[in-house]
N, C-alpha and C positions, 0 to 999 in steps of 0.2 A: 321887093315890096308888092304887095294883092292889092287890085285897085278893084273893086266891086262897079260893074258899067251897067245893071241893070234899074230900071227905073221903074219906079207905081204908077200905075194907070193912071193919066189924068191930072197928077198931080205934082210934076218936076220933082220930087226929093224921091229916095229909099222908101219903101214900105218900112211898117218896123219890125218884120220879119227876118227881111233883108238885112236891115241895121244890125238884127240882134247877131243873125249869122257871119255878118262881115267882124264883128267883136271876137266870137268863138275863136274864126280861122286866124286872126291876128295873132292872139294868143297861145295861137298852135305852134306859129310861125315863127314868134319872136318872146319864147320864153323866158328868156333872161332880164325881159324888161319887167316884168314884176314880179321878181326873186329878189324877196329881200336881203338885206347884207348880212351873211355867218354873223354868229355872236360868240366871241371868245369862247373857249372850254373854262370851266365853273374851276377855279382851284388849280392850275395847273402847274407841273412840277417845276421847279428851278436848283439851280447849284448853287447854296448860299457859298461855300467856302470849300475849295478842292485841295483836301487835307495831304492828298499825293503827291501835290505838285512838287514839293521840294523835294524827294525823291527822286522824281522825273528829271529834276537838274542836276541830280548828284554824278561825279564817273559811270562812265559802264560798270558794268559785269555782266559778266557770264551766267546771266539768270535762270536757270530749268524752270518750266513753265509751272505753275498749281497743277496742281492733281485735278482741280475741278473743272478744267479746260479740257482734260480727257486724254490728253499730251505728255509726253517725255521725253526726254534728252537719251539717247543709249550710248552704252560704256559697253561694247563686246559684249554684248548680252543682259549688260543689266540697265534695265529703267531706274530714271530720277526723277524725281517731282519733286518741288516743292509744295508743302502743306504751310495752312494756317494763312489767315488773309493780309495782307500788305500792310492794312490798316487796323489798331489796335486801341479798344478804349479800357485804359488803366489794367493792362497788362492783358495777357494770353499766353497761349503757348505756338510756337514756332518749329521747326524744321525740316524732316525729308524723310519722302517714301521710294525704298528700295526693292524691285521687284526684280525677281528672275525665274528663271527657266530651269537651268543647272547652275550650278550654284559656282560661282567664280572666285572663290576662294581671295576677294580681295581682300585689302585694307583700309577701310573707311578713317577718317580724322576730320570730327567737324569742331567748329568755334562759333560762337553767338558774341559778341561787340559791341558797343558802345560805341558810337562816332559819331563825328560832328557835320557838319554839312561839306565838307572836302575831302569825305570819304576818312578823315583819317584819326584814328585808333584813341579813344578818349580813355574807355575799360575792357579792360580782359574781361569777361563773364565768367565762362565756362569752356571745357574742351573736353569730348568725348573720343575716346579710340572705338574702332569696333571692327571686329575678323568675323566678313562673311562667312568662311568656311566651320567656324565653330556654332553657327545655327543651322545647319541641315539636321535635318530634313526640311527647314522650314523653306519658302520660296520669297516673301514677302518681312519687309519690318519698314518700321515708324520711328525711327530715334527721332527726339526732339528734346527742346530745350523750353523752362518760363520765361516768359519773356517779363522783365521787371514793369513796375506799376509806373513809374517816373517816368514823364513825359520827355521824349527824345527821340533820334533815331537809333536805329541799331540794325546789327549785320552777322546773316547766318555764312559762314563759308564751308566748302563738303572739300576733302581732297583724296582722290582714287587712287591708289597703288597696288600695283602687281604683288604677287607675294613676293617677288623678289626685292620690292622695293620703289620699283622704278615708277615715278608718277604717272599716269596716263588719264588724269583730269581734273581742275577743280572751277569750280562750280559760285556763286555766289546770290546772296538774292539782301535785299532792303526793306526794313519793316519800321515804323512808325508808330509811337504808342500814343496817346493824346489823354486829357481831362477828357470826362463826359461836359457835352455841351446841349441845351434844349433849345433848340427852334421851333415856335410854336406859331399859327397862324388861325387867324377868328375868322367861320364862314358866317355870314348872313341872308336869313332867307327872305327877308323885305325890311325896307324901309324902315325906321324910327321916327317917333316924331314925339317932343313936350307940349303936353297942353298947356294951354294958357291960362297963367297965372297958379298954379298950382306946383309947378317946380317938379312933377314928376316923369318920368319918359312914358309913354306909350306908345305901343304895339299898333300900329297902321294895317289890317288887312290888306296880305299881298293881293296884286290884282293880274287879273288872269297872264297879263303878257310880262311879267316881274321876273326876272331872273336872282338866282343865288349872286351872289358880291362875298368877293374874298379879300380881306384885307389881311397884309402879306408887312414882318419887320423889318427895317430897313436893314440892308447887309452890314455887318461892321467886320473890322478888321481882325484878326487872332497872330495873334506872336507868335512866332516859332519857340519852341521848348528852347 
């Protein structure tokens, strides 16, 4: 703490020179005593319903990462990513990108499924066969699958075999389709107010220190498909 020990001629107190400067230096000194207190951010984001979550509780698998992570799983040369985002509103399309170098002449077999929250097998969809070695020259492909509109979960599986046959990987990933749903929330930039006796709302001119006010709807519950 600054204690100011100089005194005005004559007269026992501070000059108010003195006074003003001993103000200054405090203020220098002890900053934080008049900073006012942060004001919320106007609007800020939240997780009304984490539509993943039931996924995240489902068995493992053996997931290759999205493609949009930059990431793959390698099989003796060949890249795997999964395409198509985890979550799905009233259908999309789903599968996996295969990349290589020299072409590995394997044998791809995927399936897209139906299931239920125990991982286990509700409908067959679809099953695709595919022999790397009959697309050369090419180096890269995209099989995939629709993914139906009907809200549920559902399950891509990849299975890798040698040309001989012998398995050497398979792969799996979880995807979720859902209803569109609208969350919507009202900013305001000042106050309201009804005049009197007239039953109508009026508009308040905000005032210089008024902040926006967000009014945000209560969370509610969603059923799993």
């Amino acid at each position: 703490m600054l204690h100011m020990s100089l005194i005005g001629k004559g007269s026992g107190r501070p000059s108010g020179l003195l006074a003003l400067l001993a103000l200054f230096v405090s203020a220098l000194v002890l900053p934080g005593s008049a900073t006012a207190a942060a004001e919320p951010p106007f609007c800020e984001g939240h997780t009304l319903h984490d539509y993943l979550a039931p996924l995240k509780r489902m068995p493992k698998l053996r997931e290759p990462p999205f493609r949009r992570t930059g990431k793959a799983f390698h099989v003796r040369g060949l890249e795997v990513a999964a395409s198509g985002p985890p979550l799905a509103v009233s259908g999309g399309r789903t599968g996996y990108q295969l990349n290589w170098e020299t072409n590995p002449k394997f044998d791809i077999t995927m399936a897209l499924s139906r299931v239920n929250w125990l991982r286990e097998v509700v409908q067959r969809i679809e099953q695709r066969h595919l022999r790397l070695g009959e697309l050369a020259p090419a180096v890269i492909t995209e099989p995939n699958f629709a993914l139906p509109g009907k809200p549920a979960a559902y399950r891509t599986t990849i299975v890798i075999r040698s040309p001989s046959g012998r398995k050497l990987a398979e792969f799996g990933n979880y995807y979720r389709v859902i209803r569109p749903t609208v969350h919507s929330r009202l900013g305001l930039s000042s106050d309201t107010s009804t005049s009197s006796g007239q039953g109508r709302p009026a508009a308040t001119a905000p005032s210089s220190r008024s902040r926006p006010r967000c009014l945000r709807p209560s969370t509610g519950s969603h059923k799993k498909p």
